[in-house]
N, C-alpha and C positions, 0 to 999 in steps of 0.2 A: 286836666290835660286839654291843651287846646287843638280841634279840629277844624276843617270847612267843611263845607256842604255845599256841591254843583249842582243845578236844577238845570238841563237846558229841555226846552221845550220851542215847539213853530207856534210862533206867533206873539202879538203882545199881549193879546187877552188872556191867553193861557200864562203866562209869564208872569201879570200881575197878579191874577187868581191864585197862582201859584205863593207867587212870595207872603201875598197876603194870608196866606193860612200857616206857611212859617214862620212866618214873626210871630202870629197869634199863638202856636201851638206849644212855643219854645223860647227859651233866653235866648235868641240869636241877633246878631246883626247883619246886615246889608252891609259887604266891602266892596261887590263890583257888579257889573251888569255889562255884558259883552252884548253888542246889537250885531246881526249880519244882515245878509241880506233885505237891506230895506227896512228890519224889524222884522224879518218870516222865521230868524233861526234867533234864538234869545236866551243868554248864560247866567243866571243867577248864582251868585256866591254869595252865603251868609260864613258867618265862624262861630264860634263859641266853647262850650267844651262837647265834647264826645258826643255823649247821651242827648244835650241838647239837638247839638244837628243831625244826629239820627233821627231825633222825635220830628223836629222839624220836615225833613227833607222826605218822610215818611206821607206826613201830612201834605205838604208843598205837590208832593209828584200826586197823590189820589185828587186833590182838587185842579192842578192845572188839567189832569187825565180827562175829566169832565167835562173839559172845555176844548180842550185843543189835543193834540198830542205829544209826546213824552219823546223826547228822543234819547236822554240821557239823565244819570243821576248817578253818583259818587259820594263815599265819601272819603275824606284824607286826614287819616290822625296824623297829626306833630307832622305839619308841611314842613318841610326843609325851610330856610329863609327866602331862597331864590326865589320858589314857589309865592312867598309870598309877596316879595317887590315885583313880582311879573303882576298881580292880581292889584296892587295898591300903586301902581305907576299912575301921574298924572295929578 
């Protein structure tokens, strides 16, 4: 079953610390990365199946925690389709 996994975290340092222990932790991809202000607010989307972006997004939110702060984390089993051409637009 395929999942996401949202990571947003302030800042970029927290962001890449963040995805980089994601990817390492778990089968997942990188589909999006939402910047806001300036790079101070930062959305990571990976997918994969369930478990993975759980393991993931588990991993991802305690090392960006270390660095920056956490403002959110999610996850979304079986995204409707919308959900996903809103995230793969572009």
């Amino acid at each position: 079953m395929k999942a996401i996994a949202l990571l947003e975290v302030q800042a970029m340092v927290a962001a890449i610390t963040g995805l980089d222990a994601m990817v390492k932790a778990a089968d997942v991809k990188l589909i999006h990365v939402e910047k806001r202000l300036g790079g101070r607010l930062v959305t990571i989307v990976v997918e994969g199946e369930v478990s993975a972006v759980q393991a993931a997004l588990a991993a991802g939110a305690a090392a960006a925690a270390e660095v920056g702060n956490v403002k959110g984390c999610e996850v979304i089993a079986r995204p409707h389709p919308d959900v996903m051409k809103f995230l793969t637009t572009g």
